[in-house]
C-alpha positions as CSV (number, residue, x, y, z in Angstrom):
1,X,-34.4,10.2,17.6
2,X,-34.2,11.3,21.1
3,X,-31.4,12.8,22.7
4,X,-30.3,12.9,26.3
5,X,-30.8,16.2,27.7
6,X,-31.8,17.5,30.6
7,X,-33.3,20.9,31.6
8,X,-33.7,22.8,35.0
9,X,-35.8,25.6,35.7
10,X,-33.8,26.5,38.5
11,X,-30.2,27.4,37.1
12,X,-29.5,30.6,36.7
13,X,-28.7,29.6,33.1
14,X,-31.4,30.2,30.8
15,X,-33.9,26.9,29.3
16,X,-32.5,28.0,26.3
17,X,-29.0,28.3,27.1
18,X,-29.1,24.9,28.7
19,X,-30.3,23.5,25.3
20,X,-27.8,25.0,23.4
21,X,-24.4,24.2,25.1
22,X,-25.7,20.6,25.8
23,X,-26.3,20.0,21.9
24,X,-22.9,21.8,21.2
25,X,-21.4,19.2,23.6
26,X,-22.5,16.4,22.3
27,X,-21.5,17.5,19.2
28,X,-17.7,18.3,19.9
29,X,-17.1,15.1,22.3
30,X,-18.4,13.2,19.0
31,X,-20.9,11.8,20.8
32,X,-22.9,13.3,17.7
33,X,-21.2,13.4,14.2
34,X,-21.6,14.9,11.1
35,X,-24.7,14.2,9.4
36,X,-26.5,12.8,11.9
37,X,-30.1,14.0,12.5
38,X,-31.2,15.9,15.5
39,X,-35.1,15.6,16.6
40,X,-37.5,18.3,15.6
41,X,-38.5,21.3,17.5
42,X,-42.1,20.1,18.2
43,X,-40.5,16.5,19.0
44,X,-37.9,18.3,21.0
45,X,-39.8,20.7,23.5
46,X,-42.5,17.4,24.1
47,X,-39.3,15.0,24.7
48,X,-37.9,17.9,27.9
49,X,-41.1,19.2,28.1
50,X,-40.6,22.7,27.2
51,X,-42.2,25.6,24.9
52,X,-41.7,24.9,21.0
53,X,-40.3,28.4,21.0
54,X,-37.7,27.9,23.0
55,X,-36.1,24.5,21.5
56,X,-36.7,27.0,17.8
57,X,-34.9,29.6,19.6
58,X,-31.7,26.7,20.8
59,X,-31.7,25.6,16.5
60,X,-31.1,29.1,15.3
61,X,-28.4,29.9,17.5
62,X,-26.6,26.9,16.8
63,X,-27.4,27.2,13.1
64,X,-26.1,30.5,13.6
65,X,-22.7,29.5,15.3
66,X,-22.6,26.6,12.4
67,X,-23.2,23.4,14.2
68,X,-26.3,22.4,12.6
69,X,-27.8,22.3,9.2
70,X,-32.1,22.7,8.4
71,X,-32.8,21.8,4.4
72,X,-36.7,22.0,3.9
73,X,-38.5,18.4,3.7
74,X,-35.3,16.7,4.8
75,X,-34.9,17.8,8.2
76,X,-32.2,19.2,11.1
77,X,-28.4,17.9,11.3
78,X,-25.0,17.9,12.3
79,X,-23.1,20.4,10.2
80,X,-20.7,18.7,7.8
81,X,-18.1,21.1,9.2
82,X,-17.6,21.9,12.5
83,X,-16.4,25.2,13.6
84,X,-12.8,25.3,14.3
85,X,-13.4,25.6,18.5
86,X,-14.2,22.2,17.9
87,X,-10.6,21.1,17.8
88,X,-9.8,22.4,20.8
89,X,-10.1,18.8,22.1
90,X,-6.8,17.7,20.6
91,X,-4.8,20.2,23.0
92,X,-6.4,19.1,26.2
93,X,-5.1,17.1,28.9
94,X,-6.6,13.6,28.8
95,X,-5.3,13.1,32.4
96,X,-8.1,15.0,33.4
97,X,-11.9,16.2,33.7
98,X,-14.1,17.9,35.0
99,X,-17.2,16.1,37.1
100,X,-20.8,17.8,37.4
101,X,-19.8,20.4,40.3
102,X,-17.5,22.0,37.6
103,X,-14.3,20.4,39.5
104,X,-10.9,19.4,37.8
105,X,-9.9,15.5,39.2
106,X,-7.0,13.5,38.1
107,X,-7.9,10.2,36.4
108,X,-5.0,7.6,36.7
109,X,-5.1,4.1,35.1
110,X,-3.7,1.4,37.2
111,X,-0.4,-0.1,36.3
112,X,-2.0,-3.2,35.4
113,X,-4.4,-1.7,33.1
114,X,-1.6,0.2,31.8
115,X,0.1,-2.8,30.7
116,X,-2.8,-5.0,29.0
117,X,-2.0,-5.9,25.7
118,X,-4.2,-6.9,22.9
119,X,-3.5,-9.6,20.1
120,X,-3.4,-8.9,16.5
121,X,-6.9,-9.8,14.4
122,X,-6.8,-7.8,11.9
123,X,-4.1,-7.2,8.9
124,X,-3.8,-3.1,8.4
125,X,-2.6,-3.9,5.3
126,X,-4.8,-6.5,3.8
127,X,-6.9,-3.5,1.3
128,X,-3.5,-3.0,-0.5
129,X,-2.1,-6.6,-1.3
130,X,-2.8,-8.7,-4.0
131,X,-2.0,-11.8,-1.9
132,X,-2.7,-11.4,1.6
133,X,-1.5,-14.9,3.5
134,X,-3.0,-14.4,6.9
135,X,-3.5,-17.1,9.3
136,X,-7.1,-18.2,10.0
137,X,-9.0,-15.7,7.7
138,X,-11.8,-18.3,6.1
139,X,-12.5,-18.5,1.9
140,X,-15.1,-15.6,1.4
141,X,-16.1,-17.2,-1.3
142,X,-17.2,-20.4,0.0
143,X,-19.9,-19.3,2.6
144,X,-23.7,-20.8,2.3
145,X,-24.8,-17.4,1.2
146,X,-28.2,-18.9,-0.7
147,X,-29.0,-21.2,2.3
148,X,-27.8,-19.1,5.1
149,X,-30.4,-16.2,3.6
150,X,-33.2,-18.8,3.1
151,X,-32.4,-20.5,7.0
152,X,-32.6,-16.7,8.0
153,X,-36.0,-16.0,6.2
154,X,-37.8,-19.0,7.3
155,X,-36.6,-18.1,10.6
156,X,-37.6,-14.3,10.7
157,X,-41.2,-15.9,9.5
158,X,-41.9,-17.4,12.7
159,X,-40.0,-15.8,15.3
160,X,-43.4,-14.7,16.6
161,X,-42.6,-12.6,20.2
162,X,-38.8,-13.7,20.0
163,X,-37.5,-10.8,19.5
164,X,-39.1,-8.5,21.8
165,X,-37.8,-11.3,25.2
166,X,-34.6,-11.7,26.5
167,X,-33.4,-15.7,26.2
168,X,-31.4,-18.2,27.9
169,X,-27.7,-16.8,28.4
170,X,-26.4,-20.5,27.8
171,X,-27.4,-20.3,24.1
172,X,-30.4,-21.5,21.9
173,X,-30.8,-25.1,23.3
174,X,-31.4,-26.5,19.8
175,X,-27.9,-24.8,18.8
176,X,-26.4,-26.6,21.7
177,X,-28.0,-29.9,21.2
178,X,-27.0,-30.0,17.7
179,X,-23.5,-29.0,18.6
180,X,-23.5,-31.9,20.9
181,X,-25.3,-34.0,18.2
182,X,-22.0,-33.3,16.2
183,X,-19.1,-33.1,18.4
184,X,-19.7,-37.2,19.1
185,X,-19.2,-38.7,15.8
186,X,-16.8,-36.0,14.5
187,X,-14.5,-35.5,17.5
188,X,-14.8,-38.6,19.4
189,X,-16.6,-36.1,22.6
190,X,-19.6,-37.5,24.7
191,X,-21.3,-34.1,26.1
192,X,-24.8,-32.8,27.1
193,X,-26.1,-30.2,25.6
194,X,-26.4,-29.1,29.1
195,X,-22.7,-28.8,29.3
196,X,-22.9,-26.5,26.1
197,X,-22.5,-23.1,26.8
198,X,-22.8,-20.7,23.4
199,X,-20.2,-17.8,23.2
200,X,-19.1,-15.0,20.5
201,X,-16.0,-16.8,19.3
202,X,-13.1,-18.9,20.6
203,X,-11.8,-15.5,22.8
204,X,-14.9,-14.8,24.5
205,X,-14.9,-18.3,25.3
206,X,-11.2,-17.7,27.1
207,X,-12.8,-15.1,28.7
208,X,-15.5,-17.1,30.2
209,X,-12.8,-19.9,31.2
210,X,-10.6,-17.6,33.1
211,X,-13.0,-16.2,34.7
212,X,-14.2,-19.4,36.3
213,X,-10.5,-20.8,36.9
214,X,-7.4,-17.9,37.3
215,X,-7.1,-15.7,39.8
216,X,-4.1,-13.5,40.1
217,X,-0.8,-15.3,40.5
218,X,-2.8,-18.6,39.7
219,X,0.0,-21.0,37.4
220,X,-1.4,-21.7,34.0
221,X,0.7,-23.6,31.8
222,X,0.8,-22.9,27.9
223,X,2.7,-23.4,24.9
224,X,5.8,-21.9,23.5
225,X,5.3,-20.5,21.4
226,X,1.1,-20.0,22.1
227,X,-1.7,-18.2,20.4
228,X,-1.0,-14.8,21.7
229,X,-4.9,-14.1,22.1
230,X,-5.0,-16.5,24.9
231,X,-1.0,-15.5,26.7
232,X,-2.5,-11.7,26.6
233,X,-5.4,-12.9,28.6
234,X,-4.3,-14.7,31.0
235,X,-1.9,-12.0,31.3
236,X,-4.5,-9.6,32.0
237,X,-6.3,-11.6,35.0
238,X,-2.5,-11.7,36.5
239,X,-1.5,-15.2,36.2
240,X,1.5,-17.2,36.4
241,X,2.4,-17.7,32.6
242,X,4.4,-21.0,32.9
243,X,5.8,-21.6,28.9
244,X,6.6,-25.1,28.0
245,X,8.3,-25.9,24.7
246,X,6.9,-27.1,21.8
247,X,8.1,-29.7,19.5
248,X,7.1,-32.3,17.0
249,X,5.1,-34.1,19.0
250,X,3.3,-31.4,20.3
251,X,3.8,-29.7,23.9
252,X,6.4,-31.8,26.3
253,X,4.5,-32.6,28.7
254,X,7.5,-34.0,30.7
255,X,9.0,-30.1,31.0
256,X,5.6,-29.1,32.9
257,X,6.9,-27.4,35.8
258,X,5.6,-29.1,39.5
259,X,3.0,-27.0,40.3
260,X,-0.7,-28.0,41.8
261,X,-4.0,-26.6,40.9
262,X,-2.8,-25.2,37.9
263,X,-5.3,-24.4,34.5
264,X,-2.9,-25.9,31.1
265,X,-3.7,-24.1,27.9
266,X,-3.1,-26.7,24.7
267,X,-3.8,-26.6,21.1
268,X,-3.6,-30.4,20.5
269,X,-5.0,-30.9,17.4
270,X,-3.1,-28.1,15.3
271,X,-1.2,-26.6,17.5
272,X,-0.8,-22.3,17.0
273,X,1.2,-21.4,15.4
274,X,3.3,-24.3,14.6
275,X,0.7,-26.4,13.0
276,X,2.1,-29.6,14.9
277,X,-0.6,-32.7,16.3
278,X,-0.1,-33.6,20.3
279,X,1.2,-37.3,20.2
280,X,-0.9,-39.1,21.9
281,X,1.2,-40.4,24.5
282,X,1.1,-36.9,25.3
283,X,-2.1,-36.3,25.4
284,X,-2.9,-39.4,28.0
285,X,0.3,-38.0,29.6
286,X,-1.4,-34.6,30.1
287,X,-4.9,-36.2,31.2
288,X,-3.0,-38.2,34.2
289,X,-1.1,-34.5,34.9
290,X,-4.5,-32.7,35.6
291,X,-5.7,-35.7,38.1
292,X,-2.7,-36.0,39.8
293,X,-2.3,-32.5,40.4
294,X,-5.6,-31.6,41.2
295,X,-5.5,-28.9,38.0
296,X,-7.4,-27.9,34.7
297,X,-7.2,-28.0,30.4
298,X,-8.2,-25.8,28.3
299,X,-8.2,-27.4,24.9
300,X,-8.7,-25.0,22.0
301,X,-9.8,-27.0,19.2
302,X,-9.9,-23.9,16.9
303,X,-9.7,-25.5,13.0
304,X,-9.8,-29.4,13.7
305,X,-12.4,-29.7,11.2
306,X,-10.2,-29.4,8.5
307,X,-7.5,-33.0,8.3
308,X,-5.9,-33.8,5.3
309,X,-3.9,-36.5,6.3
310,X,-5.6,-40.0,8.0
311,X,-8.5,-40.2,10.4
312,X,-9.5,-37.2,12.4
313,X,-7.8,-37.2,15.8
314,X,-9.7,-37.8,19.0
315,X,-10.2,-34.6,21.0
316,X,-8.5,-34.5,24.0
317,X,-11.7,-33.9,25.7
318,X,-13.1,-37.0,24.5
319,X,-10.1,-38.7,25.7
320,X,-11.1,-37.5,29.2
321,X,-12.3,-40.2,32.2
322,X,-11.9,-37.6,34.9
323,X,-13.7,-34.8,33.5
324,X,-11.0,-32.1,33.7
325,X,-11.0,-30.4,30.1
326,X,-13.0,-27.7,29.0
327,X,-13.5,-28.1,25.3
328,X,-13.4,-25.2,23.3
329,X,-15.0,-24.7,19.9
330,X,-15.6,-22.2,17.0
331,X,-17.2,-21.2,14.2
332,X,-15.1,-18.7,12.9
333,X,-12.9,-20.9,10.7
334,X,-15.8,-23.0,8.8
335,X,-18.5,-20.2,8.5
336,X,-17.0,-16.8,9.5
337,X,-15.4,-14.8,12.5
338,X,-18.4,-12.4,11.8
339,X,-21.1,-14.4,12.5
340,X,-19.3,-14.1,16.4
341,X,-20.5,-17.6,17.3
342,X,-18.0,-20.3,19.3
343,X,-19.1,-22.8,22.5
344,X,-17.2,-24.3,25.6
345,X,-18.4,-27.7,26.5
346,X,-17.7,-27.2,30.4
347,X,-16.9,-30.6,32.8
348,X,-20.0,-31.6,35.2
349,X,-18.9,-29.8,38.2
350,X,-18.7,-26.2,36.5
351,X,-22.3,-26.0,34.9
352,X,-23.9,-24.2,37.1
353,X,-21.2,-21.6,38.1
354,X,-20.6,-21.4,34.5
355,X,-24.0,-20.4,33.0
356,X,-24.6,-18.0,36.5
357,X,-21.0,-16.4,35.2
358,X,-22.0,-16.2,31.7
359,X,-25.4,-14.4,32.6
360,X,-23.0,-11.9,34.4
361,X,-21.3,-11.2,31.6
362,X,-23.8,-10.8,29.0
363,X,-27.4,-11.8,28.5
364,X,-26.8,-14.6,25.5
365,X,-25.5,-14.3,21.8
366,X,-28.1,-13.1,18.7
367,X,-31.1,-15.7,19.1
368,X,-31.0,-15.0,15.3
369,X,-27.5,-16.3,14.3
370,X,-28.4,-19.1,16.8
371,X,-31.1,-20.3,15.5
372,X,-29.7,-19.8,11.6
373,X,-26.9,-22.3,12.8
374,X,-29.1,-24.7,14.5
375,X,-31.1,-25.1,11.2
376,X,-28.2,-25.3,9.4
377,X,-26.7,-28.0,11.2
378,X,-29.4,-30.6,11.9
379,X,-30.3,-30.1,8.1
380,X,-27.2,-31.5,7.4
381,X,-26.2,-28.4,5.4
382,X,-23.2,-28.0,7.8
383,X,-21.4,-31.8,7.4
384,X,-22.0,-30.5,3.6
385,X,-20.1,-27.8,3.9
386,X,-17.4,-28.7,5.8
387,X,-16.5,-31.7,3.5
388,X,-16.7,-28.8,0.6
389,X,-14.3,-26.8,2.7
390,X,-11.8,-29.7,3.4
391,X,-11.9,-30.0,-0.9
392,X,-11.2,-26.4,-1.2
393,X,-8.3,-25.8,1.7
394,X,-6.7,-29.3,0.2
395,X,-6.4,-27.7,-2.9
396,X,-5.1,-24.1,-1.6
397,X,-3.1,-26.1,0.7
398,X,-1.3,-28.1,-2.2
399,X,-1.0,-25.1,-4.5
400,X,0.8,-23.0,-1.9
401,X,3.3,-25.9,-1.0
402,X,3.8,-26.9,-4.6
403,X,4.6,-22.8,-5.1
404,X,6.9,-22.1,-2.8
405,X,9.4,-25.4,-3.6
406,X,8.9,-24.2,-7.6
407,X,10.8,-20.9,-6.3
408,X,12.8,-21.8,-3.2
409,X,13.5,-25.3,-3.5
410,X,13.3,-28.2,-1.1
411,X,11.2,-27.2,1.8
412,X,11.2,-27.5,5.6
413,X,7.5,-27.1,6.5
414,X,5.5,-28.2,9.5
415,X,1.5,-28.2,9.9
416,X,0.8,-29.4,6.5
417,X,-1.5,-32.1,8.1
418,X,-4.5,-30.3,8.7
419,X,-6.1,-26.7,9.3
420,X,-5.9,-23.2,7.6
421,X,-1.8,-22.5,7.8
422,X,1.3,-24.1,7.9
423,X,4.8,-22.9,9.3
424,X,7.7,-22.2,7.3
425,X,11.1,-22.9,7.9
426,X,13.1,-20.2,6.0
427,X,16.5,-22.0,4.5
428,X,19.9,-20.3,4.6
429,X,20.8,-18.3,2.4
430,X,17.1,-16.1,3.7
431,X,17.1,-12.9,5.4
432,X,15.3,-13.3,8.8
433,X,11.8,-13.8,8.6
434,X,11.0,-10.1,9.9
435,X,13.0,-8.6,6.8
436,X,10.9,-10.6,4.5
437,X,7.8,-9.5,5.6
438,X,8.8,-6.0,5.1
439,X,10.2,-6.7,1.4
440,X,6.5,-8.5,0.6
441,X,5.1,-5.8,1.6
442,X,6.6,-3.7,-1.2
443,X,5.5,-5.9,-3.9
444,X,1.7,-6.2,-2.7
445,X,2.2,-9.7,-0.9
446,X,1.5,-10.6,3.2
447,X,3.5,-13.5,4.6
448,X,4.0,-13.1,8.2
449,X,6.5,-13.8,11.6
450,X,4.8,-15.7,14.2
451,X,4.5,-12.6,16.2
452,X,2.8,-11.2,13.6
453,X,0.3,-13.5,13.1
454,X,-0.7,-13.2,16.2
455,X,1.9,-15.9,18.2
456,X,4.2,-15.0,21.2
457,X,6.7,-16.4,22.1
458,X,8.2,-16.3,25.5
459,X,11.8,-14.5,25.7
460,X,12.5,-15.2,22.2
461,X,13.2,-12.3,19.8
462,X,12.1,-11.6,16.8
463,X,15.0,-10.6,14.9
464,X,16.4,-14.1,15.3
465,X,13.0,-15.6,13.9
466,X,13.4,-18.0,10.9
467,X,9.3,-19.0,10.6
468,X,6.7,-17.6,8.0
469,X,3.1,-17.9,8.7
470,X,1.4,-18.6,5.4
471,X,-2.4,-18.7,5.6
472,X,-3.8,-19.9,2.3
473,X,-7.5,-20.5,3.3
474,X,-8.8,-17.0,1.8
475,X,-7.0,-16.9,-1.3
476,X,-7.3,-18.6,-4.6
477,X,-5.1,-20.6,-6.7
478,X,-4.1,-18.3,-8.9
479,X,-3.8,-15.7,-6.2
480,X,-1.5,-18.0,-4.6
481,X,0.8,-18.4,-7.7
482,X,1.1,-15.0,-8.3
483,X,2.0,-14.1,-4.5
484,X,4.6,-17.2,-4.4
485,X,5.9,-15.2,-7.7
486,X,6.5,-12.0,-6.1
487,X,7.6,-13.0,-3.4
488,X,10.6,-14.9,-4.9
489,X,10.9,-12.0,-6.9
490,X,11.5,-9.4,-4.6
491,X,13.9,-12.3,-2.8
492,X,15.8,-12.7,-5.9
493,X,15.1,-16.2,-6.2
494,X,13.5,-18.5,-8.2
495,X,13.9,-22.1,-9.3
496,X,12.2,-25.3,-11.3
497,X,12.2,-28.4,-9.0
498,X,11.4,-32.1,-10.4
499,X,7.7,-32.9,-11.0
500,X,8.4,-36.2,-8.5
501,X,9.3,-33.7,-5.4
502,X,6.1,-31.8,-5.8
503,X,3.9,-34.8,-5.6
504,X,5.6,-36.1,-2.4
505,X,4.9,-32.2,-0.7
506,X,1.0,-32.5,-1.9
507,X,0.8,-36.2,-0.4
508,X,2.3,-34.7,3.1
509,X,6.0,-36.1,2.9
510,X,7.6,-33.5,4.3
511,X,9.7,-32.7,7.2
């Protein structure tokens, strides 16, 4: 380990000194931690190319003051606990500090960095629930652990120099040809892998898009209510948020406000958070919008893999003559938002600007990963999977549904169709949704508001909510039951419904 220290012969301060009050630094600013190992002497005087006795000389006066450790055969490290100066931190004024002349300068962040806001991913809660229903978390338990390890190996085998060069920033060109390979038969979408640009995950792919399209005070149209990753982002690059409602046929196209050269933001195929499909007059209806007025769609196809009910639906990229919709895809929701890998299949005209863009941002996702997935999908491994997923989410899908009307009755429900959640509709006779997250989480159990499962929605507040969020990917039958259970429980209500009413739920009857 090598540490970043400098030394002058010329300050007044002594070589020693020098060594001293940078390690102590380092060491309050946290910039090293407890535990961590520090270089030895020897390694130490080569590295700043001192005497040996000097860098001894630096150890034993901050062994002396406490800061570091020395055990014979292990080595030289932080001090488990730090002297009590070191706290002095928490007292200081963050406003300012103090650049290398030794003089004070006030730091102010802009209003507009002030005010950036970031969306909800993960559930501080989830380690103390029994049943934790958030939206979009995957089944743990259904990842290709066995293959994924042996795709790894065999890759690690030959990587050869791989690892030691920097690759293309598009992505691994057999990752993007196979996502191309599979985005024809399975979502209706003609694209070359050319037009295949690998990202870490649907955001970084919203990311990419807005850079390329909004500009401040550029109109971008999106759902209300919309995933809140995307409003906050848009938000940030200080565009025009223009809400248009959402109803059972998806977004209303005809409430799109007259604006020109404009970027639309659409869930079509499950829309977030509602769960509803875009009709698809709309979606022709939304195609002939972006021609006529010269403008954009970004079409977030984040869990279209998983439809229960008829034949997949046709992305709205693949309904596109005109080339005007950047496609966005994932896998987060079939493999695992860990693994950080997503893709945006960009129209013609933006290939160039959009690979130059992405090289700016970063130099291309893990080759590893990349490669892993590549395997995995042109083995066929991946169609496998995803037809064992559909299986499993059916199942957690009907079990939650066939819960929740054995305690509360006759339900109002929307989403059911397809994807990794469904919405809600709390009866009368139900505190608002808000409250009843608060009482589940007395009794172990997360069900969440739309706001808190990472929707917004425009002007509305959330007192007056009546939506749940019930995720049921992650969790298990029985973990489903016995969540439905206390939740009725600590709602004071429970019920038995006809055998008949379930079945109609499970076959997607429902309103």
């Amino acid at each position: 380990m090598q540490l970043p220290l400098k030394v002058d012969a010329q300050q007044k301060m002594t070589l020693q000194s020098q060594i001293v009050e940078q390690i102590r630094r380092m060491i309050l600013d946290g910039h090293l931690r407890s535990g961590d190992f520090l270089p030895t002497t020897r390694a130490l005087s080569e590295q700043v190319g001192i005497s040996r006795n000097t860098t001894m000389q630096a150890y034993e006066r901050l062994m002396a003051e406490g800061y570091i450790q020395t055990r014979p055969y292990v080595g030289t490290f932080v001090s488990a606990e730090i002297p009590e100066t070191s706290f002095f931190a928490d007292a200081c004024d963050c406003a300012a500090v103090t650049d290398l002349k030794g003089v004070v300068s006030d730091i102010s962040v802009s209003e507009r960095l002030s005010a950036l806001r970031a969306h909800g991913i993960v559930n501080p809660n989830a380690d103390r629930l029994v049943a934790d229903f958030w939206v979009g978390r995957p089944a743990a338990d259904a990842f290709p652990l066995k293959t994924w390890s042996n795709l790894i190996r065999r890759r690690l085998a030959r990587s050869g120099r791989v690892f030691a060069e920097y690759r293309d920033p598009s992505g691994f060109s057999e990752l993007r040809q196979a996502i191309s390979d599979h985005l024809g038969p399975t979502r209706g979408l003609t694209a070359d892998a050319d037009q295949i640009i690998i990202v870490g995950g649907t955001q970084d792919g919203l990311n990419l898009i807005s850079r390329l399209l909004i500009e401040p005070s550029s109109p971008v149209v999106i759902e209300q209510p919309c995933y809140q990753g995307a409003a906050y982002l848009f938000e940030s690059f200080g565009a025009e948020l223009l809400p248009v409602p959402v109803d059972e046929d998806g977004i209303d196209v005809a409430q799109i406000p007259n604006v020109d050269h404009a970027v639309a933001y659409v869930t079509p195929s499950h829309q977030y958070p509602l769960g509803v499909t875009l009709a698809l007059e709309r979606r022709l209806a939304l195609l002939n919008w972006a021609s006529e007025r010269a403008s954009y769609i970004i079409e977030d196809d984040y869990d279209s893999n998983f439809r229960f009910v008829g034949s997949p639906v046709t992305a709205l990229k693949g309904l596109d003559r005109r080339d005007r919709v950047f496609y966005l895809g994932t896998f987060s929701k079939c493999m695992g938002p860990s693994l950080r890998l997503g893709y945006v299949v960009v129209p013609h005209a933006f290939v160039k600007p959009a690979k130059a863009l992405k090289a700016l941002m970063n130099n291309g996702q893990p080759w590893l990963e990349q490669a892993a997935m590549a395997d995995f999908m042109m083995s066929g491994s991946y169609a496998r999977h995803l037809r064992r997923l559909r299986q499993m989410y059916l199942s957690r899908r009907n079990a939650t549904l066939a819960a929740l009307e054995r305690h509360f009755g006759v339900l109002d429900v929307a989403g059911t169709e397809s994807g990794m959640h469904f919405v809600w509709r709390l009866p009368d006779g139900l505190p608002p949704a808000r409250e009843i997250e608060e009482r589940a989480l007395t009794v172990g159990v997360g069900v969440y508001t739309l706001s808190s499962g990472a929707a917004h929605r425009f002007g509305l507040p959330d007192d007056a909510d009546r939506h749940l969020v019930l995720g049921y990917a992650a969790l298990s039958e029985t973990e489903i039951d016995l969540g439905i259970a206390r939740l009725a429980q600590c709602l004071g209500r429970g019920r038995s419904v006809a055998p008949r009413t379930v079945r109609n739920l499970i076959s997607g009857v429902v309103r």
